[in-house]
MIVEXDO-386026 format. One record per residue (C-alpha): residue in three letters; x, y, z. Coordinates in steps of 0.02 Angstrom, whole numbers, plus 50000, padded with zeros to 5 digits. Each point is the difference from the previous one (the first is absolute). Layout:
# MIVEXDO-386026
+------+-------+-------+-------+
! resn !  east ! north !    up !
+------+-------+-------+-------+
!  ALA !     X !     Y !     Z !
...
+------+-------+-------+-------+
END
This chain:
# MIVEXDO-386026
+------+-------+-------+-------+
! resn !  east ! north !    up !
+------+-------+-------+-------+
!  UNK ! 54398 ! 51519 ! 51003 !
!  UNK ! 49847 ! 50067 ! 50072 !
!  UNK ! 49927 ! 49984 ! 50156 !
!  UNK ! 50111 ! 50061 ! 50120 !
!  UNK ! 50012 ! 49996 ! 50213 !
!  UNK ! 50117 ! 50086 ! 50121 !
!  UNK ! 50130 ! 49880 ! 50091 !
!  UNK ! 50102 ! 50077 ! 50148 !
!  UNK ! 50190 ! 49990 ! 49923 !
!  UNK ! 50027 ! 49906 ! 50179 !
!  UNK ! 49912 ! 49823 ! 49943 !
!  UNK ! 50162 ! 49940 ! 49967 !
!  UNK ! 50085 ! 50038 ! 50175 !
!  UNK ! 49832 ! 49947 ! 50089 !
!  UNK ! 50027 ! 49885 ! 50154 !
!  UNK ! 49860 ! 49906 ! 49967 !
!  UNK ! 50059 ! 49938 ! 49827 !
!  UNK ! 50151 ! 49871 ! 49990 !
!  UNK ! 50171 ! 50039 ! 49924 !
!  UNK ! 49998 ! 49880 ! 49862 !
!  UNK ! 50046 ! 50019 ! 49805 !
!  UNK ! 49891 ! 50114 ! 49908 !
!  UNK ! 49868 ! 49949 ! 49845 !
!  UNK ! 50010 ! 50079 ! 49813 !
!  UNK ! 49862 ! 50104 ! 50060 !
!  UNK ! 50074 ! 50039 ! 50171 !
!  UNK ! 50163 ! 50067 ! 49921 !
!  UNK ! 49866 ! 50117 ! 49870 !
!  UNK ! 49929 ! 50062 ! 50148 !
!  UNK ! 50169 ! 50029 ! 50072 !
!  UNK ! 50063 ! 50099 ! 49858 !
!  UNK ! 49845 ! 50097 ! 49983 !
!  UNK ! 50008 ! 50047 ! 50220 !
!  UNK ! 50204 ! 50013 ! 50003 !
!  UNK ! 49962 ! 50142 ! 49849 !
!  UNK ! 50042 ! 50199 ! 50037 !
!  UNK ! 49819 ! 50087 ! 49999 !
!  UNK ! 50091 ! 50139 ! 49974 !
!  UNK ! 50170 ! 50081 ! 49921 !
!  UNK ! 50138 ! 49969 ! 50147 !
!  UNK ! 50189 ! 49970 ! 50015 !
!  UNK ! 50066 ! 49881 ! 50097 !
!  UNK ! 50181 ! 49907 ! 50039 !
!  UNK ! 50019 ! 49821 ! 49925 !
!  UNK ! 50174 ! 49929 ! 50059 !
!  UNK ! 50114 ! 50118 ! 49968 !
!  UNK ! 49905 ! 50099 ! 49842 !
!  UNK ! 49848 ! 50126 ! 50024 !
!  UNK ! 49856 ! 49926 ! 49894 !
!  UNK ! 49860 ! 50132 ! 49927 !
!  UNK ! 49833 ! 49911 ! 49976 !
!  UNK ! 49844 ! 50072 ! 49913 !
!  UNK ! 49819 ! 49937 ! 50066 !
!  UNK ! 49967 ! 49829 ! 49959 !
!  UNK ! 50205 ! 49969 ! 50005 !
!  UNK ! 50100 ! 49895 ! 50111 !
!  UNK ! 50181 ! 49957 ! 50008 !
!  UNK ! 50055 ! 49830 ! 50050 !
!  UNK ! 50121 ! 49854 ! 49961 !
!  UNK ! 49961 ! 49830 ! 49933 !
!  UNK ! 50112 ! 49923 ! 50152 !
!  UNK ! 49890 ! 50129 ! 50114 !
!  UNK ! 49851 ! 49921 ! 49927 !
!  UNK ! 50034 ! 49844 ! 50019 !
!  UNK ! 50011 ! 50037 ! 50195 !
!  UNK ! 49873 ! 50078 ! 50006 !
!  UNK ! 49887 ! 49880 ! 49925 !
!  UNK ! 50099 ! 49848 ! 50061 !
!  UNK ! 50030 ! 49931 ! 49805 !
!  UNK ! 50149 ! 49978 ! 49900 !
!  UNK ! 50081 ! 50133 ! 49908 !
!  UNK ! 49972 ! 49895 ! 49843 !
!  UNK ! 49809 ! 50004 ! 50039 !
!  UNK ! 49999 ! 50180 ! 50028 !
!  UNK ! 50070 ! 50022 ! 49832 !
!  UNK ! 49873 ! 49909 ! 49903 !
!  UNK ! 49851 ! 50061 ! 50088 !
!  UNK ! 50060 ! 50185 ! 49968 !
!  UNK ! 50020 ! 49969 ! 49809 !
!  UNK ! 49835 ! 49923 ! 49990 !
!  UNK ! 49925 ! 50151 ! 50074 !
!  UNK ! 50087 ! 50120 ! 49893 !
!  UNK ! 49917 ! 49889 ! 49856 !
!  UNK ! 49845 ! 50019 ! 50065 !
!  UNK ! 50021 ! 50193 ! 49995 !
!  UNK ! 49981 ! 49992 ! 50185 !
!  UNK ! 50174 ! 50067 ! 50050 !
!  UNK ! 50168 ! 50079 ! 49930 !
!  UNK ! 50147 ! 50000 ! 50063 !
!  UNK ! 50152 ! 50095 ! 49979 !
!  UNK ! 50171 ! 50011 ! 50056 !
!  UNK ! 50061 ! 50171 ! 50096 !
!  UNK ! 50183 ! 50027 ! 50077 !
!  UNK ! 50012 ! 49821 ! 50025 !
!  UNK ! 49803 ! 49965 ! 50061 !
!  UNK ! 49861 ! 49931 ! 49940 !
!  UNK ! 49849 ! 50120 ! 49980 !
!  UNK ! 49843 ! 49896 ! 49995 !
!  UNK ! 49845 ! 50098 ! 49917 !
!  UNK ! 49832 ! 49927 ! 50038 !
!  UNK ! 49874 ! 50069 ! 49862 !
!  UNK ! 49856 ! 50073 ! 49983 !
!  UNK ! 50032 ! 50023 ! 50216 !
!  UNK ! 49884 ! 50133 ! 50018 !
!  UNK ! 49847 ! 49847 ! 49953 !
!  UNK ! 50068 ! 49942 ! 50153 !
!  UNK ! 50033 ! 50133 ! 50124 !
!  UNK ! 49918 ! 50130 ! 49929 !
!  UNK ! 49908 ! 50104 ! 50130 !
!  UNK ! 49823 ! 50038 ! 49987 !
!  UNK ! 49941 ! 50182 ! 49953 !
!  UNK ! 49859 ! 50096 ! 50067 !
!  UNK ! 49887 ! 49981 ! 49868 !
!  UNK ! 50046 ! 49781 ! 50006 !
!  UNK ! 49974 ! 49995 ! 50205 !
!  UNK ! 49834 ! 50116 ! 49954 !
!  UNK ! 49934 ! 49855 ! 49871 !
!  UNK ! 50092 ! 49860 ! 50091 !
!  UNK ! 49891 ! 50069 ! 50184 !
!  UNK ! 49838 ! 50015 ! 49864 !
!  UNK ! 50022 ! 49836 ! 49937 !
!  UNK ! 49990 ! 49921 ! 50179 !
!  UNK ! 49864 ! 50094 ! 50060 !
!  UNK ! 49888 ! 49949 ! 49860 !
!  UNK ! 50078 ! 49785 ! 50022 !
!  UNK ! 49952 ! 50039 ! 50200 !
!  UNK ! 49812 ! 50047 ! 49953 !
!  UNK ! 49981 ! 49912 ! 49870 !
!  UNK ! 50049 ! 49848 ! 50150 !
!  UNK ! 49895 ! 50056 ! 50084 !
!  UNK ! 49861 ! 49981 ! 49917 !
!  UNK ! 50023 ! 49826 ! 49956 !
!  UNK ! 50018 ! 49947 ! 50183 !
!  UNK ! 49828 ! 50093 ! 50037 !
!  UNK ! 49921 ! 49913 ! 49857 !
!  UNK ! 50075 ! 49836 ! 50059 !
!  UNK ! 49907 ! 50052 ! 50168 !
!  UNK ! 49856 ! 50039 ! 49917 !
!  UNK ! 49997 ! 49830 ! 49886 !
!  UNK ! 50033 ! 49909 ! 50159 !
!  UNK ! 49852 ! 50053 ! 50107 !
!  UNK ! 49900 ! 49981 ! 49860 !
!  UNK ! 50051 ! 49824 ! 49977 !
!  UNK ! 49975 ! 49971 ! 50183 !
!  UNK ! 49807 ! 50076 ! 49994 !
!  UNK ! 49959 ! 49884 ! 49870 !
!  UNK ! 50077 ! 49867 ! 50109 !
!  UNK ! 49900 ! 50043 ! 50151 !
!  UNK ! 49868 ! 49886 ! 50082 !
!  UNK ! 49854 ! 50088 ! 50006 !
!  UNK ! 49879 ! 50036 ! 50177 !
!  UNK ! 49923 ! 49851 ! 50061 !
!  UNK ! 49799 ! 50053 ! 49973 !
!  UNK ! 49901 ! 49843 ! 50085 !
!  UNK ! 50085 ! 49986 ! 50179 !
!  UNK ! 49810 ! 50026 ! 50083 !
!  UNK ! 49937 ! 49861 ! 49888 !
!  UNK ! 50157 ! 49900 ! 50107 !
!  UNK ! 49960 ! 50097 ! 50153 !
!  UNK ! 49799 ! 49952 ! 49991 !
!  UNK ! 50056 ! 49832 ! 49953 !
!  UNK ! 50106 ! 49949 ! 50142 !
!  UNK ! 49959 ! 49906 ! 50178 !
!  UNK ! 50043 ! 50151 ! 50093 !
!  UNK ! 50033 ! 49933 ! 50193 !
!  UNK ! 49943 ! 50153 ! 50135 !
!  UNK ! 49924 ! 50110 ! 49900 !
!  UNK ! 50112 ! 50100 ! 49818 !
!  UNK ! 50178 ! 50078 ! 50073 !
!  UNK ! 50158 ! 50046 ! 49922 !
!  UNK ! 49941 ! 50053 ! 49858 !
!  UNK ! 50141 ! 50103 ! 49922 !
!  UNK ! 50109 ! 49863 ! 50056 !
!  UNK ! 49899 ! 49865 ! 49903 !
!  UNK ! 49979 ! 50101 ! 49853 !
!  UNK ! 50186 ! 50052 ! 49985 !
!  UNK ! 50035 ! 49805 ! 50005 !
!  UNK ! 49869 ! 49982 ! 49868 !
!  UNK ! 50066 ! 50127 ! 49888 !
!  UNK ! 50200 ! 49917 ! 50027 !
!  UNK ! 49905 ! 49844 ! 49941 !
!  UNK ! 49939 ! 50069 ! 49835 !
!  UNK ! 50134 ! 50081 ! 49956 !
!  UNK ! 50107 ! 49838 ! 49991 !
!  UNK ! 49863 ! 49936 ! 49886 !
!  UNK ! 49879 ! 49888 ! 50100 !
!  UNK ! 49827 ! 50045 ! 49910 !
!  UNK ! 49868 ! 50074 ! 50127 !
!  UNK ! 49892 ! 49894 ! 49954 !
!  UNK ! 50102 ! 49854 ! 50068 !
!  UNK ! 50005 ! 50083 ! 50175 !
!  UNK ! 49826 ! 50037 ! 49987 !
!  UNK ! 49968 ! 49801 ! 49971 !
!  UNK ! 50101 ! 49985 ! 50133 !
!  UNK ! 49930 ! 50085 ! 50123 !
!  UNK ! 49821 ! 49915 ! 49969 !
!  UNK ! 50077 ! 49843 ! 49995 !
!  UNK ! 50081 ! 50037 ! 50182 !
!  UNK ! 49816 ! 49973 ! 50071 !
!  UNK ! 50026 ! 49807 ! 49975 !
!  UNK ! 50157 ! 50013 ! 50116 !
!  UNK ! 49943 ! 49899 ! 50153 !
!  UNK ! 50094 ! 50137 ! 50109 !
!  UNK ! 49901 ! 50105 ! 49913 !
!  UNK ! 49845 ! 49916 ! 50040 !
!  UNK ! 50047 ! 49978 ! 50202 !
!  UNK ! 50010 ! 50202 ! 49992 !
!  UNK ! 50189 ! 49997 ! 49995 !
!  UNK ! 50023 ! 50101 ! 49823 !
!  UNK ! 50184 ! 50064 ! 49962 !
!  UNK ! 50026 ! 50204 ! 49994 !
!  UNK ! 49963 ! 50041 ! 49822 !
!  UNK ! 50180 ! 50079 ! 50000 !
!  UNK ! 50082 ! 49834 ! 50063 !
!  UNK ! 49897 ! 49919 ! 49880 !
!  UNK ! 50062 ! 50088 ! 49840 !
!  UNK ! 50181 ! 49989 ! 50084 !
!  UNK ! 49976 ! 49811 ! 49988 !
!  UNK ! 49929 ! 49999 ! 49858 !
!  UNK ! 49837 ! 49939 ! 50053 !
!  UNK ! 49931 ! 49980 ! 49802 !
!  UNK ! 50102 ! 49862 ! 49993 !
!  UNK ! 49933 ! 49885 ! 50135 !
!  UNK ! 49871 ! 49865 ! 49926 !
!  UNK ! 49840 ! 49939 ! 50138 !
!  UNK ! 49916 ! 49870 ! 49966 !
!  UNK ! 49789 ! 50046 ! 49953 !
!  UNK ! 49880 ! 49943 ! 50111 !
!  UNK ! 49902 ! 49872 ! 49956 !
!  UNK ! 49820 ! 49980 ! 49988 !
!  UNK ! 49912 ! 49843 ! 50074 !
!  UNK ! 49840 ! 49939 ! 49937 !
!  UNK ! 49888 ! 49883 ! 50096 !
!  UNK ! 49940 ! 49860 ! 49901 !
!  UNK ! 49843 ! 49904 ! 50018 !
!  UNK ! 50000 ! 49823 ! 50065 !
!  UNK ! 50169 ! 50015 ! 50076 !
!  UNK ! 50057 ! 49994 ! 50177 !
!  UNK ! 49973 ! 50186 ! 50043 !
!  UNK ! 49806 ! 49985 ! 49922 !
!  UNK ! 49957 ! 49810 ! 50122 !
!  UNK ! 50072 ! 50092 ! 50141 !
!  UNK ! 49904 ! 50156 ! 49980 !
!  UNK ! 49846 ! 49870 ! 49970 !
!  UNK ! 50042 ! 49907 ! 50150 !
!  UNK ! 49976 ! 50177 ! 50097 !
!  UNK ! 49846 ! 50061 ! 49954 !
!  UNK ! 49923 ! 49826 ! 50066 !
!  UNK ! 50078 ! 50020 ! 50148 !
!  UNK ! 49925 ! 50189 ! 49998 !
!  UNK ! 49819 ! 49927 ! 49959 !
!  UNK ! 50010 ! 49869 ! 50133 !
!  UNK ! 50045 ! 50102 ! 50130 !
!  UNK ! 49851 ! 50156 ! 49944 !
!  UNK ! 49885 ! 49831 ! 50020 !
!  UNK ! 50048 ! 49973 ! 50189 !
!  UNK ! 50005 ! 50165 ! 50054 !
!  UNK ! 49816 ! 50004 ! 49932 !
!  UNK ! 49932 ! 49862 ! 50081 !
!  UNK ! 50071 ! 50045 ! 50155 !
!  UNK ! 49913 ! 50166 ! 49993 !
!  UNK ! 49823 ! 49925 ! 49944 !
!  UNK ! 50036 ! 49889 ! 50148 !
!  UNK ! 50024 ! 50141 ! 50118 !
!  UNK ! 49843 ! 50080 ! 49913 !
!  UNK ! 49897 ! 49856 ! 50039 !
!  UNK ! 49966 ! 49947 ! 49822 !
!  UNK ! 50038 ! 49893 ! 49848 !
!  UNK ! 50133 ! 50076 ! 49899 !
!  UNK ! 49941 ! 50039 ! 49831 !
!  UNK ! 50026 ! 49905 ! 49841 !
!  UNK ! 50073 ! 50154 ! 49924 !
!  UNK ! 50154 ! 49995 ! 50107 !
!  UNK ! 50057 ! 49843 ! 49929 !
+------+-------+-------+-------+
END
């Protein structure tokens, strides 16, 4: 097997993990932890086992508690290990001597010159992160620059444009309103339109015009006014007879007020008054 992490030999006695029968893999793992790391003696009943590294004595029956199975399960799985050249076992003064192989794959501790490559090895995976993330950070602004709404240019054509009400003020505040409106994609020219088109408001034309910031808040390029339309006299109709009717009026009374003044004069008023 290759691969390997370090487990703390006290998983198994861990509060946090429930007493409960053990997995195929959990007993492997067992076997592999339970193992001496090192050559030792130690008392077994009433006989004095000696264990090599990578050796551990135990009973089937003390297996079987252990790992909450039956002894006749114990049994089986051991055999199939030893087929699988993963452990031997032996009999010594009465106990079992269980040999997990090639142990030192397992528990083998790491030598200067491993921790020296191993600490190498993650220093070059760190920068190599790194570097990804700050090209991810890179790619990312990048992306969001080419996403970016570019400066609105024309906000004088809208300032010039608009019904301004006492005199041009709040400027900044109008064109930071402006700019807000671009960017969420209303075309200047359609604010421009706008604001020409405000002069047929008929608040507008009694001189009450909205602020020009107000006016962008509400969108003012939306609002529709009706044009004003243009009225042509026509001949013959009432508007020309009573404009008729007028100037005879006019002429009669130029007549009187002349022959009142020849009168006054003392003579004939002239033919060229009439």
């Amino acid at each position: 097997m290759s691969g390997t992490v370090n487990i703390a030999r006290s998983i198994f006695d861990h509060a946090v993990f429930a007493d409960e029968p053990k997995t195929e893999r959990e007993a492997w793992i067992w076997l592999i932890m339970k193992a001496s790391w090192k050559a030792r003696a130690y008392r077994v009943g009433n006989a004095v086992v000696h264990t090599e590294r990578g050796q551990l004595a135990a009973s089937v029956r003390y297996l079987a508690s252990e790992w909450q199975w039956t002894p006749a399960k114990v049994q089986r799985y051991l055999k199939r290990l030893e087929k699988m050249d993963m452990l031997r076992s032996q009999a010594d003064t009465g106990v079992t001597v269980l040999t997990i192989c090639n142990y030192d794959e397992y528990q083998s501790p790491a030598q200067a010159s491993d921790t020296a490559a191993i600490q190498q090895r993650y220093s070059a995976d760190t920068r190599q992160k790194k570097e990804e993330i700050r090209e991810e950070g890179k790619k990312d602004a990048d992306a969001s620059s080419a996403h970016r709404v570019a400066k609105p240019s024309r906000f004088q054509e809208f300032w010039d444009a608009y019904p301004h009400r006492g005199g041009k003020k709040k400027r900044a505040d109008a064109e930071a309103r402006y700019a807000k409106a671009v960017k969420a994609g209303i075309p200047e020219q359609s604010i421009i339109d706008g604001a020409l088109n405000a002069r047929n408001d008929p608040s507008v034309n009694r001189g009450y015009a909205r602020d020009p910031t107000t006016w962008l808040n509400q969108e003012g390029w939306t609002d529709e006014f009706p044009s004003q339309p243009n009225l042509t006299i026509i001949n013959g109709g009432p508007h020309d007879r009573a404009s008729s009717y007028d100037r005879q009026a006019s002429n009669a009374n130029s007549s009187a007020r002349q022959i009142a003044f020849a009168a006054r004069a003392g003579r004939a008023p002239s033919a060229d008054c009439f």
